[in-house]
N, C-alpha and C positions, 0 to 999 in steps of 0.2 A: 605415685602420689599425685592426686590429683592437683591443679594448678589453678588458684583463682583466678575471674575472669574480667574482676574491675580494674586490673593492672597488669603493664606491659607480662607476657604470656613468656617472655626470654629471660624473666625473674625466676619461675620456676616453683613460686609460694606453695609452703603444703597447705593445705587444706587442716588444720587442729581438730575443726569441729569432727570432724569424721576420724581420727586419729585416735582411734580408741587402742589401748591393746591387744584386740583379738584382732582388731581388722592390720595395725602394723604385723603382729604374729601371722596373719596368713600373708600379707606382701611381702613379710619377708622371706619366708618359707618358699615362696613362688618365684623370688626374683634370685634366690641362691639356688634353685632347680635350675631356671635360664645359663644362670654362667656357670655352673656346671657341666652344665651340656655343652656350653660353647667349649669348654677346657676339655671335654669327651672327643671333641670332633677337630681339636688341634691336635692332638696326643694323636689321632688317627694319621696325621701328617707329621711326622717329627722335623721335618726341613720344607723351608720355603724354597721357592724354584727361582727367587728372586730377592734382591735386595729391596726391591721396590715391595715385593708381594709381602718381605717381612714387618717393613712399615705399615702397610695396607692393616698387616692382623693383629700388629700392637694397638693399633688407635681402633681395628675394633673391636678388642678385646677391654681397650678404656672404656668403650662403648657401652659395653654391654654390662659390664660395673656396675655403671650408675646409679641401676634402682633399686640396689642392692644398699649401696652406698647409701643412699638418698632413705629407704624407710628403716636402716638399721643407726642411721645417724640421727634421725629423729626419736629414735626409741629410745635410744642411748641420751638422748637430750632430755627426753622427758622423763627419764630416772635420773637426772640430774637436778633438774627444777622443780618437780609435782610427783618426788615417790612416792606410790602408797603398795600396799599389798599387790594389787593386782598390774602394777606396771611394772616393779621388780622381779615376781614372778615371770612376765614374760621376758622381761630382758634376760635373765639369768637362764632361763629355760635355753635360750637360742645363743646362748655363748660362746657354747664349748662349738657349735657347728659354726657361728663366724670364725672362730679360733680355727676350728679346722682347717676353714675354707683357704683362711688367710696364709696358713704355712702350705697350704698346697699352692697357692697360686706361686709363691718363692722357690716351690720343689718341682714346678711342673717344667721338666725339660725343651721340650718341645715352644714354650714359649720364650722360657733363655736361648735355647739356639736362632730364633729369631733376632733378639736384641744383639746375641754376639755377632750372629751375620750382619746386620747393619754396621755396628762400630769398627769389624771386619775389613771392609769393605770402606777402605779411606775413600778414595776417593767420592764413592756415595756419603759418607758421613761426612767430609768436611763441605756438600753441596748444600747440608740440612741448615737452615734456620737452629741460631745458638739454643734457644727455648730447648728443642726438639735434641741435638745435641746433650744438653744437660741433661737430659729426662734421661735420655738414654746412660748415660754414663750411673747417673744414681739408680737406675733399673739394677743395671748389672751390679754394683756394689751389693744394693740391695738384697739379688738371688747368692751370692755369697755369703752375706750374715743371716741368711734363709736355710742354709745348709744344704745346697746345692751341686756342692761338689761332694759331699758326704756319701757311704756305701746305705741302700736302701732299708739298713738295719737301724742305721743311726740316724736317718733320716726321721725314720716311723719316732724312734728315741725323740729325736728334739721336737716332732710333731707335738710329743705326747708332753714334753715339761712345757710346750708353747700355751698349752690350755691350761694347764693344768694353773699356770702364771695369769692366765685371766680371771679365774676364778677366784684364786688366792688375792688379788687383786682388788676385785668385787665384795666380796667376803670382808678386808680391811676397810673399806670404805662405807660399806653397809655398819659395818659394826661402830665405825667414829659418829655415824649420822643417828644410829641410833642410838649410842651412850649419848650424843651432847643431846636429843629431844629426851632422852626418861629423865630428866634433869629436872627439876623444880622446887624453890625452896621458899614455900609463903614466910613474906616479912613482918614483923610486931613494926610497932611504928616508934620505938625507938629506933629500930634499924635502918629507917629511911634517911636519917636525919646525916646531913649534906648533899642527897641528892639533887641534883636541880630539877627543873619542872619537865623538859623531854626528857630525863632518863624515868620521873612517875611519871610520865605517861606512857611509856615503854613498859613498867611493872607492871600500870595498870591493863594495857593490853594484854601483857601475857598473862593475868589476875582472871582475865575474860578465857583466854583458851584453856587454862587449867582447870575453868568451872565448868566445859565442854567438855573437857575427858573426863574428870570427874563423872560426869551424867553419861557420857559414853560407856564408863569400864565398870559402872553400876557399885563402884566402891563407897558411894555417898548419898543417897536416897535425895530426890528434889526438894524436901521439904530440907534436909541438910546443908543442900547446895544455896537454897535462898537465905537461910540463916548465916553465910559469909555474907561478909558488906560490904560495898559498895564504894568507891573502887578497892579492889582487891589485890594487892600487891604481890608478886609472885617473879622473882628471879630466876632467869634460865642461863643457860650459855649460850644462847644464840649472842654473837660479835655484839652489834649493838646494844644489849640491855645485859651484858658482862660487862660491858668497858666502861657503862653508865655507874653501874657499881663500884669497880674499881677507883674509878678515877675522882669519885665525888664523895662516897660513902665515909662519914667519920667513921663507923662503927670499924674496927681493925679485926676484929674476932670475923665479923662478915667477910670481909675483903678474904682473909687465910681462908676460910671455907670455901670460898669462889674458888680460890685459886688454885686451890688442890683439888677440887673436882674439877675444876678444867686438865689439870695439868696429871691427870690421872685415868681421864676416858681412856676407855676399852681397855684396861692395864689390869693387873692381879689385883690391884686396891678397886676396880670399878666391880662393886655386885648387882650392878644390874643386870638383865637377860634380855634377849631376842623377842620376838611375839610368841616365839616356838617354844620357848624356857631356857635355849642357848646361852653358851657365859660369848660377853662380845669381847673380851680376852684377846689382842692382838699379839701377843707372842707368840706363840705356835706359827700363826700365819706367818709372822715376818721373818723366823727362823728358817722356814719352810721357801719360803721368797728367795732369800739368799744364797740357799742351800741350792735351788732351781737354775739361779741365773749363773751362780760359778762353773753349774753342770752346762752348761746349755753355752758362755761364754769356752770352755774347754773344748767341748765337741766341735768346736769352731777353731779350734788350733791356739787359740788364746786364753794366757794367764789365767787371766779376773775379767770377771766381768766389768770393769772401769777402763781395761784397757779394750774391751767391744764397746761398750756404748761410746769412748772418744774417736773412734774410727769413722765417726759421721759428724764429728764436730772439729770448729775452729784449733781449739787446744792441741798441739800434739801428743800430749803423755802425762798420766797424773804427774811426775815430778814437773811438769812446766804449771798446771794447776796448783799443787801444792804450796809452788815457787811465789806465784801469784798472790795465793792467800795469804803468805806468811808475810811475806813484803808490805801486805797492804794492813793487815793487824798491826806489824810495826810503825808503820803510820799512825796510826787511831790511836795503839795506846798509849801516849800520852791523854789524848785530849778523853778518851773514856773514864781515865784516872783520876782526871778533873770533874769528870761527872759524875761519878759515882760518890769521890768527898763533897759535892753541893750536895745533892741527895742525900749522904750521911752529918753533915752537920744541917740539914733538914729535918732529921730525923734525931736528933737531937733534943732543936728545939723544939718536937712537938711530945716531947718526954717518952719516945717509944726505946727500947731497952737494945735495938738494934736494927739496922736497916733490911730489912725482908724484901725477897722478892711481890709480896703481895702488897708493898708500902712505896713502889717505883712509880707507877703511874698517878696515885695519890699525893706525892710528895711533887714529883715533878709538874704535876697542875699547881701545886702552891707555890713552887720557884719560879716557875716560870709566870703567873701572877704576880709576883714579888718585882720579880729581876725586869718583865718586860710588860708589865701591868697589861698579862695579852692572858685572856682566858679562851676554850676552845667556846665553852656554853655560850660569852659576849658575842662569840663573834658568828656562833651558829645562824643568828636571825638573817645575818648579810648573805649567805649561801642558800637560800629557797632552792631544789632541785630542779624546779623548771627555769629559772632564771640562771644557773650552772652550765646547763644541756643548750641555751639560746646562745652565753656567750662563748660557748664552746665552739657551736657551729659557727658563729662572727669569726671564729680565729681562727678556724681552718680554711674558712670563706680568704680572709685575711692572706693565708698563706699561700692555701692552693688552689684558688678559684672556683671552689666547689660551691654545692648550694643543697642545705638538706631540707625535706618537706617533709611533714608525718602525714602517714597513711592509716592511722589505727583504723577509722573507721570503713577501711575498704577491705581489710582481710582481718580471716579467722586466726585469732590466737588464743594459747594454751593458756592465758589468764586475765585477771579483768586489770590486773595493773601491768600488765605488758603493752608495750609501744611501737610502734613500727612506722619508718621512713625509707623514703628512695633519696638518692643522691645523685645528684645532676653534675656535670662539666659545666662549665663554663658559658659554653656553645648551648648549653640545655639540654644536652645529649646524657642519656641515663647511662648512670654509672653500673648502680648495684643497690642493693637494700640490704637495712640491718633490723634488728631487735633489739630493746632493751627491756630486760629484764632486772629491775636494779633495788626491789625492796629484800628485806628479810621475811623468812615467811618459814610455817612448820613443810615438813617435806622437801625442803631444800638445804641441798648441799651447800656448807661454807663456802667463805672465800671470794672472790671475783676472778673472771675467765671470759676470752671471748673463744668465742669457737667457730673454725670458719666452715660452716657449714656444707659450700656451694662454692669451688672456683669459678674462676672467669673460665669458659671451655670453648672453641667451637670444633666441629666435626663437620666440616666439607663435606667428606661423600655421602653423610647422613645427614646433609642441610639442616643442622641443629645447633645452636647457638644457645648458651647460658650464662646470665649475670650473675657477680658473686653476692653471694648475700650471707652473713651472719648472725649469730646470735654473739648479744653482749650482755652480760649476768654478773651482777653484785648483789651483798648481803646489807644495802645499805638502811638508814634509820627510815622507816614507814613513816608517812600521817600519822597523827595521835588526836584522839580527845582529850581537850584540855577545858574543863569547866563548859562540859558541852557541845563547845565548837571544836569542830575538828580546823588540826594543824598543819599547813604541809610538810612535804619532807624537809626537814632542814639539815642543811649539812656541816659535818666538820671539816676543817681545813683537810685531813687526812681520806675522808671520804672523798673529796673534791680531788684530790691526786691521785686516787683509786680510778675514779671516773677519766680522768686523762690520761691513764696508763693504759687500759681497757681499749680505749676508745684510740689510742694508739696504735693497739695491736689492729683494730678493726679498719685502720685508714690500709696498714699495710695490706691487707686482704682483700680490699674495696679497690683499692686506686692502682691495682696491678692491670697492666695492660700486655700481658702475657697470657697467650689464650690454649697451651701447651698445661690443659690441667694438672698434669704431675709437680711442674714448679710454677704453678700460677699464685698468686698473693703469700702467704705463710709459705705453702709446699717448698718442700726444698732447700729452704732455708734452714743454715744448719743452727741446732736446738741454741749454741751460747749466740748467737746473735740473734734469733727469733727476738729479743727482748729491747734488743735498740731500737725500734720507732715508738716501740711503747713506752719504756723511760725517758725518748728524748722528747716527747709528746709530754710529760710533767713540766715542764720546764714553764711552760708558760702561763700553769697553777701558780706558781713563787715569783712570775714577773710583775710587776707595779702595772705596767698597760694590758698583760692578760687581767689579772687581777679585777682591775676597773671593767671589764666586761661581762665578768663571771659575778657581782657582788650586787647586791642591792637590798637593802632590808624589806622584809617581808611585810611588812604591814606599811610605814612611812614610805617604803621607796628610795629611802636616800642610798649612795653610795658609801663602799665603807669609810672609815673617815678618816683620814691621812693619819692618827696618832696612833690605832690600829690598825692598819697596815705599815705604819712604820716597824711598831711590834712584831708583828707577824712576820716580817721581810727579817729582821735583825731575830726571829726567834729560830730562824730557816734550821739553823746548824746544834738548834739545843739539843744536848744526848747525841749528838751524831755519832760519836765516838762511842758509845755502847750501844748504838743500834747497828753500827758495820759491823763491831766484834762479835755481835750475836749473829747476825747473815753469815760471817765466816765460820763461826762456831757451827751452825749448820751446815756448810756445803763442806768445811773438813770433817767434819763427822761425814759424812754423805759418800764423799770420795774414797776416803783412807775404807770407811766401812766397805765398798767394791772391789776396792784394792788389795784387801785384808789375801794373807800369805795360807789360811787355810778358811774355809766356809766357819764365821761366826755364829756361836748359838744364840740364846736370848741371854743370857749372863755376860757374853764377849762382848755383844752389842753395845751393852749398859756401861763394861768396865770402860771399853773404846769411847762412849762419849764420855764418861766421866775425866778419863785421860785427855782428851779435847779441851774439856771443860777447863782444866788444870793450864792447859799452854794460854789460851786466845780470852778465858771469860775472866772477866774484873769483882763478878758478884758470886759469891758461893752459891749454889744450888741444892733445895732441899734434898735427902735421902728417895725419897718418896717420887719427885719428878719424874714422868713417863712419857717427856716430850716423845721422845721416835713415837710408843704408839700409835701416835694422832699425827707422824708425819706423810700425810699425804701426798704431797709432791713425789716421794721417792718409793712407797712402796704402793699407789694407785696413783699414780700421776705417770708421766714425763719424764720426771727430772733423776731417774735412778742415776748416778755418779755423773750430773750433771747439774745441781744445785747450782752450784758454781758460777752458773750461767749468770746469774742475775747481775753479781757483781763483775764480771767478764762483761757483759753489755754494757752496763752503769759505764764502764770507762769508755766504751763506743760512743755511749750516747752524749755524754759530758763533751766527750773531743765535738764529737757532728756539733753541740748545741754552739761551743766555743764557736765556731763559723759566722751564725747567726748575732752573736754576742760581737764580733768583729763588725759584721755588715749591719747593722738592725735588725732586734729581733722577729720584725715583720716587714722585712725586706724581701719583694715579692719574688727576685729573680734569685734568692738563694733559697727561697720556700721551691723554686719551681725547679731548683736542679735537685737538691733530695728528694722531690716527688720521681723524678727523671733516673737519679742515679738509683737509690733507693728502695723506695714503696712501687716501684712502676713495674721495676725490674723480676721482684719475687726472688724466686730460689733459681733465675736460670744464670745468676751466675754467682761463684764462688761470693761468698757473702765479705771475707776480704779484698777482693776486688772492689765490690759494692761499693765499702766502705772509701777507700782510694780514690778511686773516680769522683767520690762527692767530697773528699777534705785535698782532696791531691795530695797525699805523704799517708805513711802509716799511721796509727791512732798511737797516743800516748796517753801517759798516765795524768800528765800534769791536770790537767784540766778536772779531774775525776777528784783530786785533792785538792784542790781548789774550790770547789762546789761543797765538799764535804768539810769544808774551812780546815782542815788538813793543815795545810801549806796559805801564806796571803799572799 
């Protein structure tokens, strides 16, 4: 990938303009030839003559990686950000051969016997730098849950469910992206009525792309298309101009229509089709998913596949997950029981005939108006995104000395609302570079994620040195025209703790001073703590002096004004209690679903969350609901029997934030030992350790109840 040449050269920036499809499809093709041959010409040597010589052929076998890594990470990025036909085509095309590559590099003997002759060989391993140390140890784990020790019948066996699980994968993700964009439902202009003024300008945008496909898919002659007026209102599921609907729309008959088409993508009730005429029908796929990973967890000596994936994380055993969840529901529900009778004698007074899941976020904007006279649309004007992103870097400045600068206009990027900065030390010394990617847009996958593209690395004997640099992507609310002039982005308080939590994950991946790429920034870290710098990074979204940094109305300038953000501070904990029990509701489904005593079909799947539903949820759930379908996290994410995590971190991060809450929350010499213990550290040491060294004692709950007004 070529490297641009107006910034430090040890960034490693791709080149976008040149990143077309075809040209990633031949580097990738060419750079999975290279370490192929490299794995050709280890295999020729099954044993190293040295403990030294086996290290030599580990770091250069990371070596040789790289640019494999580097144009199949970028490919994979830009079917995350900018799908269209022709960049999912290639990604999907070269899949199954990453897949392949990837379980052969786990099944390739001769490069396990190196790692085990090092760890071998105490006395050489205990001489190593800890980094290198850990790398090693999670190597070898690794070639174990790679099937390594397996007879080469069953090797080929798991080779083949290992692809077969990417694709399936793909296929569910593809299908969620394209149910929620065939989506569109133009509005009579009765039905606008309570929206506020950014969520019509949000219909009216997406009023504009609908009269583009329209003229694209030849369904409506030009003369038709200008006979629509002017602005054209048109509702989709894209997050933003859904939650506009939801949350503001009198219309109720609207809201249930939304709702059930969101809460129905890709499911038996969704008839849309593919570009090809395909149903996007996610059952089969996730039948077929589960049915993979039980196989694929067995052939590896174990149960369920929940007890493989917790084999690399904090938890020891679903019953200690289980334990967790259950304990912490029992916390909540009381105060969720309290939430849900506001919301139903809400729903009372506004004469509906009973409290519906599609009358929560509409009701709860009017209680919570009511109760803390704090609305999200008031307080929108104070949260401008670029005045969000300045006080953001103030508070990291704040914390940990750092100093961020934008670069856009010195490298090529994959869109015209994409942003790019370097990050200095202190000393002025370059950290790493990130991305932000933070509007909503068609061809982009939901959600927010940072992805760390580029560890920190260096390679001595190949005098090559790399800064880590990431991308960081939300679906957050665009600019708008509003009466001609365009608006900026303005944010909700929720978007604003989106942007903290992201940018969380991005400091740990930036601020690692670990240069052992395997556990350098994220690597290594195992999956339920990966989420502590990033939840504990909100924390100073809901502070009074972050606050004051992050806030200024967009037009006047002023700061927010003390009787809104008093609101807002005292609005912190509203619904908390049926927003845990829902997290829980998902990560016990998640769990028990991997744990499940025989492979679940698509009907077990259903009865098992409904049965969930029954223990942990407070609000009935319609018949019709097909949350799993569109749960991405577990069946194309990360987080298969690993949801969990979110709220397993939450208690990490609350304990760490409690610290800062003792010392001040921008007390610079407790910013700069969690930089130290922490984010500095990465994955090279057990992530409970971590955690210790920066609070000294183990992590508790209390604080995690406390934050969620639990407990006073």
């Amino acid at each position: 990938m070529l490297a641009t040449t107006k910034l430090d050269p040890k960034l490693h920036l791709t080149d976008f303009a040149q990143a077309t499809p075809e040209y990633l499809s031949q580097r990738i093709t060419e750079e999975l030839a290279k370490v192929e041959a490299y794995l050709d010409k280890l295999e020729q040597t099954p044993n190293a003559t040295s403990s030294e010589q086996a290290l030599a052929d580990v770091k250069a076998f990371y070596h040789a990686d790289i640019g494999l890594s580097r144009a199949w990470g970028v490919l994979s990025h830009l079917n995350s950000v900018m799908s269209n036909d022709d960049i999912r085509h290639a990604h999907h095309a070269l899949l199954l051969a990453i897949s392949s590559y990837s379980t052969r590099v786990g099944q390739t003997q001769a490069l396990f016997n190196r790692y085990q002759m090092i760890k071998q060989d105490k006395a050489f391993f205990v001489s190593l730098p800890q980094a290198r140390k850990r790398a090693i140890e999670l190597a070898l784990q690794d070639f174990e849950l790679s099937g390594i020790a397996l007879p080469k019948d069953k090797q080929a066996e798991f080779a083949k469910i290992t692809s077969r699980l990417s694709e399936l994968s793909a296929k569910f993700s593809d299908n969620i992206l394209d149910a929620t964009q065939a989506f569109a439902l133009p509005l009579t202009e009765s039905q606008l009525a309570g929206i506020r003024e950014s969520g019509l300008a949000m219909l009216a945008q997406a009023g504009e792309h609908y009269k583009q496909k329209l003229a694209q898919s030849g369904d409506k002659t030009a003369e038709q298309i200008k006979q629509l007026p002017t602005p054209y209102y048109v509702a989709t599921l894209d997050i933003p101009v859904y939650l506009a609907v939801m949350t503001y729309a009198d219309d109720r008959a609207l809201r249930e229509q939304m709702y059930k088409a969101f809460v129905t993508r890709a499911s038996e009730f969704d008839k849309h089709t593919s570009a090809k005429g395909e149903s996007l029908n996610n059952a089969d796929n996730m039948a077929e998913i589960l049915a993979l990973r039980a196989k694929k967890a067995s052939l590896l000596g174990m149960n369920n596949y929940a007890e493989l994936s917790l084999s690399t994380k904090m938890a020891d055993s679903v019953n200690q997950v289980e334990d967790f969840l259950r304990k912490l529901a029992q916390k909540a529900m009381p105060s969720a029981k309290v939430d849900v009778e506001e919301l139903t004698q809400a729903a009372i007074q506004h004469g509906f005939n009973a409290l519906k899941p599609w009358d929560t976020a509409y009701l709860a904007e009017k209680v919570k108006q009511e109760k803390f006279s704090l609305s999200q649309e008031e307080i929108r004007p104070y949260f401008p995104l670029q005045t969000v992103i300045e006080g953001l870097f103030s508070i990291v400045n704040r914390l940990y000395g750092i100093n961020v600068v934008e670069h856009s206009q010195d490298v090529p990027l994959w869109h015209k609302d994409v942003r790019f900065y370097q990050l200095f030390d202190e000393d002025e010394r370059l950290i790493g570079g990130f991305y932000f990617d933070l509007y909503a847009r068609q061809g982009k996958r939901g959600g927010a994620w940072m992805s760390g593209f580029q560890p920190k690395y260096i390679h001595e004997a190949q005098n090559y040195e790399q800064l880590p640099v990431c991308y960081m992507v939300g679906n957050f609310t665009p600019p708008t025209l509003t009466k001609g002039k365009e608006k900026p982005s303005l944010l909700t308080h929720n978007e604003v703790t989106t942007l903290f939590h992201e940018f969380g994950h991005g400091l740990h991946h930036l601020l690692s001073e670990v240069t052992v790429g395997d556990v350098s920034g994220v690597n290594g870290v195992e999956w339920d703590a990966v989420e502590l710098p990033s939840q504990f990074m909100e924390n100073w979204a809901w502070d009074s002096e972050g606050i004051a940094l992050i806030s200024r109305h967009e037009q006047t300038g002023e700061s927010l004004p003390d009787e809104k953000l008093k609101a807002l501070l005292d609005a912190k904990n509203f619904q908390s209690g049926m927003q845990t029990l829902r997290q829980i509701e998902f990560a016990l489904f998640d769990i028990l679903l991997h744990a499940h005593e025989s492979t679940p079909d698509y009907s077990d799947l259903l009865k098992l969350l409904d049965a969930v539903r029954d223990e942990v949820a407070v609000m009935p759930t319609p018949e019709y609901n097909r949350f799993a379908n569109g749960f991405s996290h577990i069946f194309a994410g990360g987080y298969a029997a690993g949801y969990y995590s979110y709220k397993w971190a939450e208690l990490l991060s609350a304990d760490a934030f409690g610290k800062f809450e003792e010392e001040g929350i921008f007390n610079a010499k407790t910013g700069k030992k969690f930089r130290e213990t922490i984010l500095a550290v990465g994955g090279s040491l057990p992530a409970k350790t971590n955690f210790e060294n920066f609070r000294g004692r183990e992590a508790t709950i209390d604080a995690l109840l406390r934050h969620a007004g639990f407990i006073k």
